[in-house]
Every structure is written in structure tokens, then in C-alpha cells.
LOZA-656808 format. One record per residue (C-alpha): z, y, x; residue in three letters. Coordinates in steps of 0.25 Angstrom, whole numbers, padded with zeros to 4 digits, always signed. Each point is the difference from the previous one (the first is absolute). Layout:
ZYXAla ...
//
This chain:
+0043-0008-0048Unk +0001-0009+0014Unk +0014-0002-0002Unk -0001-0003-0017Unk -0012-0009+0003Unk +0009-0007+0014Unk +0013-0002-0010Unk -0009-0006-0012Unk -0006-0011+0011Unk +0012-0003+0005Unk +0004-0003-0013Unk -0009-0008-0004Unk -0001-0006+0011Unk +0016-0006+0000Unk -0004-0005-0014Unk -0009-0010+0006Unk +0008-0003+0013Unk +0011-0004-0008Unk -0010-0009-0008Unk -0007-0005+0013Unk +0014-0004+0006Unk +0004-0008-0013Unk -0014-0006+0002Unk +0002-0004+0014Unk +0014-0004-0004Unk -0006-0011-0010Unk -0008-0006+0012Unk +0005-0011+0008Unk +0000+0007+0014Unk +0010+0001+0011Unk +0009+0010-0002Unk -0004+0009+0013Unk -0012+0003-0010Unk +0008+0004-0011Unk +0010+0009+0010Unk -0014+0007+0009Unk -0005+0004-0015Unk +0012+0006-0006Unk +0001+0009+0014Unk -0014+0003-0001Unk -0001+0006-0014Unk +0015+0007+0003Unk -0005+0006+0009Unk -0012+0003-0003Unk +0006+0008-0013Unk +0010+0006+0010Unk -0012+0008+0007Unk -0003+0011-0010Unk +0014+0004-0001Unk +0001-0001+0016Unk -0007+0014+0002Unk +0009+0010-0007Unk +0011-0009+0010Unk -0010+0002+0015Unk -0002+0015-0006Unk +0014+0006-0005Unk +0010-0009+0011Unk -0007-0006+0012Unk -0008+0010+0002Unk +0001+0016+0006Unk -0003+0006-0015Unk -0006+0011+0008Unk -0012-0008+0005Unk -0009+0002-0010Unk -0011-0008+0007Unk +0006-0012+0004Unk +0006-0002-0013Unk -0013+0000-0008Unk -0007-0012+0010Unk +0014-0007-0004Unk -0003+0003-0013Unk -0014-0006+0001Unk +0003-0010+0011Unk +0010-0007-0015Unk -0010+0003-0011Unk -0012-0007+0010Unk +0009-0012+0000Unk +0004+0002-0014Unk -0015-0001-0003Unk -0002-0011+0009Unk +0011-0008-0006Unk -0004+0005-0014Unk -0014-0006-0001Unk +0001-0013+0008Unk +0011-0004-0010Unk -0007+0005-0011Unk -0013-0007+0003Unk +0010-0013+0000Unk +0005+0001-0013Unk -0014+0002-0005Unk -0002-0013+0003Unk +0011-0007+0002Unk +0011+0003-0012Unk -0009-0002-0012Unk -0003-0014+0004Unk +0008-0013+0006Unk -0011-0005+0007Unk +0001+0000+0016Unk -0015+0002-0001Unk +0003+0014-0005Unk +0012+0002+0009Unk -0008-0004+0013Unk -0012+0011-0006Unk +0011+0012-0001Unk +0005-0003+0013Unk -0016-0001+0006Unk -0002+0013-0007Unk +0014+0007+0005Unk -0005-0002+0014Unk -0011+0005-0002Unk +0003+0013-0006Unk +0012+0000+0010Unk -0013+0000+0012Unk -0007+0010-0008Unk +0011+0010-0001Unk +0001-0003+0015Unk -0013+0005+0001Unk +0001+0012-0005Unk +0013+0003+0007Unk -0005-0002+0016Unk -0016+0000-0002Unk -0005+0006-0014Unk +0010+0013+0000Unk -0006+0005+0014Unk -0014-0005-0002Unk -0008+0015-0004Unk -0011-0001-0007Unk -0011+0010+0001Unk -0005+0004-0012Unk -0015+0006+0000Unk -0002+0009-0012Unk -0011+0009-0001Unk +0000+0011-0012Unk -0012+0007-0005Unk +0001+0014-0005Unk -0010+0012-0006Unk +0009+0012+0002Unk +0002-0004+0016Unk -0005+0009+0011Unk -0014-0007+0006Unk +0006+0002+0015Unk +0010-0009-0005Unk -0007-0011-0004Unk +0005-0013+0008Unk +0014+0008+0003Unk +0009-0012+0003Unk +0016+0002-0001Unk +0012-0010+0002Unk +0009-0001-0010Unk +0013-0005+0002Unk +0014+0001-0009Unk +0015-0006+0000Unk +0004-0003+0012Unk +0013-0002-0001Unk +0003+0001+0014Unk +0016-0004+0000Unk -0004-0011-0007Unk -0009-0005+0011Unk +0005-0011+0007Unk -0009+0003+0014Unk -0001+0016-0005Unk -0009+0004+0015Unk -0008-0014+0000Unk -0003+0001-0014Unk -0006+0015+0001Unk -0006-0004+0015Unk -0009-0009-0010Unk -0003+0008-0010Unk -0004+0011+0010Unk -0010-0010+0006Unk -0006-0005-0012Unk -0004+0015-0004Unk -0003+0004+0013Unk -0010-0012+0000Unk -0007+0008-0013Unk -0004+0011+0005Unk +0005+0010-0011Unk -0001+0016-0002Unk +0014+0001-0005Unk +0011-0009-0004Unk +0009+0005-0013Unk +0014-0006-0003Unk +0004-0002-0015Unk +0016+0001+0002Unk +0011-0007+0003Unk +0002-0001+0015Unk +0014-0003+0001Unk +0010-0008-0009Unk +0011+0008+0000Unk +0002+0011+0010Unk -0007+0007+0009Unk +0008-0007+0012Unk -0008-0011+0000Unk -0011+0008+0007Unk +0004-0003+0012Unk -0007+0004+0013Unk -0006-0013+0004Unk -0005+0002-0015Unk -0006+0011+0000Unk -0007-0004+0012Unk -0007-0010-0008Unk -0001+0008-0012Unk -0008+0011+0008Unk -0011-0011+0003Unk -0004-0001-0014Unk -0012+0011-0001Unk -0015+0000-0003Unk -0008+0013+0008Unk +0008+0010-0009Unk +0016+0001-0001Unk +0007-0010-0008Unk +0003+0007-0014Unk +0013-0006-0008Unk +0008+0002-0012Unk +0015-0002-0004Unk +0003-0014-0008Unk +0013-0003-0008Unk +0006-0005+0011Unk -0001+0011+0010Unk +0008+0008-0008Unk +0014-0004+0004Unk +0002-0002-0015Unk +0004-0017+0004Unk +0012+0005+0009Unk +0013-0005-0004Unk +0005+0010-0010Unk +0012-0001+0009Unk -0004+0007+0012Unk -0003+0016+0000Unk -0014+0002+0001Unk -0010+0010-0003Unk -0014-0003-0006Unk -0007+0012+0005Unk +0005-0001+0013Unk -0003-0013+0000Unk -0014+0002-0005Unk -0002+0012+0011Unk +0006-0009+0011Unk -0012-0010-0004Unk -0011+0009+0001Unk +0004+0006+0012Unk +0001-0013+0007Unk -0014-0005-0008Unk -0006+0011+0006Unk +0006-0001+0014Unk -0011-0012+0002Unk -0013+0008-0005Unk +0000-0005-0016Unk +0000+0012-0011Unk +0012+0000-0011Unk -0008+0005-0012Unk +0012+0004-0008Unk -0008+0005-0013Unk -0011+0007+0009Unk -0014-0001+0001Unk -0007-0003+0014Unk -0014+0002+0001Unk -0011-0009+0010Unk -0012+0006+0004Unk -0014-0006+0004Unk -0013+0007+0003Unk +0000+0011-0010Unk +0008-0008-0010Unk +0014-0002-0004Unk +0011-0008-0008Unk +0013+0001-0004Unk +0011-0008+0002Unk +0012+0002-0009Unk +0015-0007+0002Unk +0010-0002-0011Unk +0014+0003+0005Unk +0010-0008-0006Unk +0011+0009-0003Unk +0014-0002-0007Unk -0005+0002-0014Unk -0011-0012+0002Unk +0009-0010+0003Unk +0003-0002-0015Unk -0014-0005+0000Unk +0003-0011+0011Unk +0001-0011-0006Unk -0010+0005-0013Unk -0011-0012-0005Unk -0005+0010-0009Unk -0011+0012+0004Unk +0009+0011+0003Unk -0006+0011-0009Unk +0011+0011+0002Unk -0003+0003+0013Unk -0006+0014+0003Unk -0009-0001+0011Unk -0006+0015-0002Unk +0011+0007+0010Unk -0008-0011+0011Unk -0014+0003-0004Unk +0002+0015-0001Unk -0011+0007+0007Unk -0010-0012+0001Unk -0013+0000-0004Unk -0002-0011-0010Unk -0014-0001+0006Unk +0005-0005+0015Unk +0002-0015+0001Unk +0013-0003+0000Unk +0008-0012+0005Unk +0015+0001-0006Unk +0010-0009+0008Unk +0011-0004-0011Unk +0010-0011+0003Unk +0002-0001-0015Unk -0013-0007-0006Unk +0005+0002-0012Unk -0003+0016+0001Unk -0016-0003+0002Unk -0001+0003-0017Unk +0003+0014+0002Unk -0008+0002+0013Unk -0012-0007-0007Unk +0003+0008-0014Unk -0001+0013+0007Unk -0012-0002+0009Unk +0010+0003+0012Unk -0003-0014+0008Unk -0014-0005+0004Unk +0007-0012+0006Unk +0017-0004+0000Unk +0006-0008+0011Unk +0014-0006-0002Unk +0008-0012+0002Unk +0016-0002-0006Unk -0004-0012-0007Unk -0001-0012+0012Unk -0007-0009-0011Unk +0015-0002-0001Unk -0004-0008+0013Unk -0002-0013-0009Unk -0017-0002-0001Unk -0010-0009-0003Unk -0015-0003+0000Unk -0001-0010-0013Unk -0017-0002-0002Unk -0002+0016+0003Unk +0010+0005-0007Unk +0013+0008+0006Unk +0014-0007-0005Unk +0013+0007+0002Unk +0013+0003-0007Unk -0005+0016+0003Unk -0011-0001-0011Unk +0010-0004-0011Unk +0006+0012+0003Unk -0011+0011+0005Unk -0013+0004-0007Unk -0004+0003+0015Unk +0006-0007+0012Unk -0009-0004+0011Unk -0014+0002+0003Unk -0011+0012-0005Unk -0001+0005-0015Unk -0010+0011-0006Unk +0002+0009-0011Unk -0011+0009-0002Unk -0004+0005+0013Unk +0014-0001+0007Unk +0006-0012+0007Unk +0012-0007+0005Unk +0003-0008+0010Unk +0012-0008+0001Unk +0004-0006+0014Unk +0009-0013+0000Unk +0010+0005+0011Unk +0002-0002+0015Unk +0015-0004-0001Unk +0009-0009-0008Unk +0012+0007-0008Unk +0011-0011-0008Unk -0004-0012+0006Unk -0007-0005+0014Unk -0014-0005-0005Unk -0013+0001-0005Unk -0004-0009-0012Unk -0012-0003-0001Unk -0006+0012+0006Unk +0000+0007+0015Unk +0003+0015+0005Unk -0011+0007-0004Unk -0008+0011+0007Unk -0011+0006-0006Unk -0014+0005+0006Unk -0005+0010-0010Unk -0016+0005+0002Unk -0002+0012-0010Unk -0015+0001-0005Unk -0009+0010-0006Unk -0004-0006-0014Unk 
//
């Protein structure tokens, strides 16, 4: 949908470029002006087709990694260049007036500043999030129970992968937790990117009980190259053994319990297999997945915390009484966000019912985290990493 929605801009926006250009052509200016534009907007329209170029020729085809920050090193400028000139033919190309062309330039700038922002400060800048959740059916010695939750973070994406983790680490550490739980998608395409240094860092981020994670989409091997012989269950073992190697717990469609006092809860992970991949991309509740083979053999009347990367699996949990509480990330906010008055903006809610934040259904719940990492472009819009603080509570 990326590259349809990429192609239809890029379009669009040559349409206009060739109408700028006659514009600027019609103004009595020196000639530099008239040559620095047409380079400009040739080159800008050059860029989406640059990738397939960096990917394919210049590039080993068999590094995977760097050629997805290649990939989103161009679609960052494409973006940069796409909304600065946009907001100038807002303004500037329904009107002759230099009133209006000095007030799309302003504006350019200052969208051109703001995207800056969210490239080198917001993208970087985590945002602890303090959410406290009441429920009847959870065990009194767990009342005031607080748990990280973290998801996506994308860590072959990550432009400073160990200084990155060495903060997040802190930050949680600084909290105070019982247990940390990931929400999937720790590397971006291969289990390679788990590199000692890494893992060091990786191996920092607990709470006073073992880190327990889930698989993501991406840490399937499902985004190598079709080109290169690979093997997703080897892939996906290869992962778990080194996820394990630093002290987490894969949960790979198991069920983990935590015990306190006399009491006890469950803490269930959703693998992401081969055959849930179809869902990936799904906006809709995904109601043909069978989670009884999961649940088999728990009580009903345990409280449960279900890890699922896939938000859109929360329906069948809440329908069947499986999950007291769901955990899960995948979405990012589509790491484009905005506070308007209260209200949450983002290009995610036109597309999911459910895409960031907590939602009830009867008495179960989901909580969607907003992401550690960034995946198809270098930014943050709007809206920081976010690392949530969840305090569970007798009701």
C-alpha cells in the first residue's frame, strides 16, 4: 500500500511541479532561479524511483539491513520534499499575489524545521506513559502489580541500536517494575542484527522478574529477499535461542505464570507463526483465528495477560473470556500523531478500530503501545517512542 500511495504522490505531485515551474517561468526573475527550480523539482521526483536503483545495483543485494535504511534514508527525503512543496502550492499556486507566495514559503520552512524535529529530537524522545487499569477478577496480592510494556523495536532500523537500548534500559530501571513484557517485533529483518553488543543492551531491559516477549511480523524472517535461501523456522529458533541467551522468555504460544503471596496470574504469548502472516497487514478484527490450541488447559477463572502482537486478534480473546488484559503493538500509530484539544489524530484511526492507547469490552481490555522503533521512514511525527507503566488494580 506504501509503494501505491508513494507512486500516486509522486504523481501528483509532478502535475504541480510542472505547473509551479510555468509559474516561476511568468515571473520576471534571473534565470539562476528559474534553472535552481527545475533541478529542484527534477530531482525531487527522481527520489522515489532512486530506491529500487541503491537496492538492486549499488548495493550487496544480500544485505538485507542496510538496504532497508537505504530504503528509508529516500522515502524520509521523499517525505521531507513532498510536504514542504506541498505546503507552497497551498498557498502559492492559486494565487499571483507575492503576499501568498512569501506565506507558503514561511510555512515550507516551517514544516521543513518541524520535520527536522521529528527526525534528530521527537524520534528519540520516550514518553513514559502511566496507565493504571482497574479489574474485579484480579488476585488481591496483585493489586498495585506494575509491568513495562514495550513493542517494535525495530532494532536494524535503529540508527544508534546500543545507545538507544542503553536508554530505554535506564528509563525502566528508574521505575521500579515487577516485570517487563515485549509485544514483538525485535528485529526488522533477520536475526543477524542481534549482535553481541546488542544483546548486551537488550539484556538490561527487566523489571525484578524475567523479561517475557513475543514474536512480531518482523521477526519472522518473512521480509528477507525472496532471493536468498532461508528458512523461517530456523530463523525463528535462531531468534529465540539468542532472546533467551540474555534472560528474556520467548513465549511462543505458551503460557507463563507469576506467583505472589498465595496468588497467581497468567501470562500467555501469541507466536506469530507462518500461517498468521496473512493477517499482517489486516485493519479488520481478525475473527478466524482459533486461539483454543493456546488456551488449552487454562482455567478461565485465572487472570490472564495475553501478549499478541496482532491487536487485531483482541476480539476473539475478549469474545471467549480467554484475556483479562491484551498487550500488543504493530500499529506505531503509523508514527505520524497528534494531540488536537484532547483528542488523538493519526492516519492509524482511518484505518483501525483500535490503534493506540487502552479499550474495554466487557470485562476484558487492550492495550495498544505506540512502538519503540521506527520502520519505513526515520521519524516520529507528532508523537515519541512510547514506553508504558501499567499498574494493575483490584476493582
Amino acid at each position: 500500500m506504501l509503494m501505491y500511495i508513494t507512486i500516486t504522490l509522486a504523481v501528483v505531485l509532478a502535475i504541480l511541479d510542472v505547473i509551479a515551474y510555468r509559474r516561476i517561468l511568468s515571473i520576471k526573475a534571473n534565470r539562476f532561479w528559474h534553472i535552481a527550480f527545475a533541478c529542484l523539482v527534477v530531482i525531487a521526483n527522481i527520489i522515489p524511483l532512486s530506491a529500487p536503483l541503491f537496492m538492486n545495483v549499488l548495493l550487496d543485494i544480500h544485505n538485507s539491513e542496510v538496504m532497508m535504511k537505504v530504503s528509508m534514508f529516500v522515502l524520509t527525503l521523499f517525505i521531507i520534499l513532498t510536504l514542504c512543496r506541498i505546503t507552497l502550492y497551498i498557498f502559492w499556486l492559486p494565487s499571483k499575489s507575492k503576499k501568498w507566495l512569501y506565506t507558503g514559503i514561511s510555512l515550507s520552512v516551517a514544516v521543513f524545521l518541524f520535520l527536522m524535529h521529528s527526525i534528530f529530537v521527537t524520534r528519540t524522545s520516550y514518553e513514559v506513559k502511566d496507565t493504571e487499569i482497574k479489574f474485579k477478577s484480579l488476585p488481591k496480592e496483585f493489586d498495585g502489580y506494575k509491568l513495562a510494556f514495550i513493542s517494535d523495536i525495530h532494532v536494524g532500523t535503529m540508527l544508534n541500536a546500543e545507545e538507544e537500548l542503553e536508554r530505554i534500559a535506564e528509563i525502566i530501571s528508574n521505575e521500579n517494575v515487577n516485570v517487563v513484557l515485549y509485544g514483538g517485533d525485535l528485529v526488522n529483518m533477520h536475526h543477524s542484527e542481534l549482535t553481541p553488543a546488542v544483546l548486551e543492551k537488550l539484556s538490561l531491559i527487566h523489571g525484578k522478574e524475567p523479561t517475557l516477549a513475543v514474536l512480531g511480523n518482523h521477526d519472522t524472517g518473512y521480509y528477507i529477499r525472496k532471493d536468498i535461501e532461508h528458512n523461517y523456522t530456523a530463523h525463528k529458533d535462531t531468534l529465540e535461542s539468542l532472546v533467551n541467551s540474555i534472560g528474556w522468555k520467548l513465549l511462543r504460544d505458551s503460557t507463563l505464570f507469576i506467583y505472589k503471596g498465595g496468588d497467581s496470574i497468567a501470562v500467555t504469548g501469541i507466536d506469530y507463526t507462518d500461517e498468521m502472516l496473512e493477517y499482517k497487514h489486516s485493519f479488520k478484527h481478525t475473527e478466524s483465528y482459533d486461539p483454543v490450541p493456546v488456551y488449552t488447559g487454562l482455567d478461565k477463572e485465572i487472570f490472564n495477560i495475553t501478549i499478541s502482537h496482532l491487536p487485531q486478534l483482541w476480539k476473539v480473546f475478549s469474545e471467549g473470556n480467554y484475556s483479562d488484559l491484551t498487550l500488543s503493538g504493530h500499529i506505531h500509530a503509523m508514527q505520524v500523531k497528534f494531540n488536537i484539544f484532547g483528542n488523538y489524530m493519526s492516519p492509524a484511526a482511518v484505518l483501525y478500530k483500535e490503534w493506540s492507547g487502552l479499550y474495554e469490552s466487557g470485562n476484558s481490555k487492550l492495550y495498544i503501545n505506540d512502538g519503540i522503533g521506527y520502520v519505513g521512514f526515520f521519524a516520529r511525527i507528532g508523537t515519541g517512542p512510547e514506553i508504558s507503566i501499567i499498574t494493575l488494580r483490584c476493582e
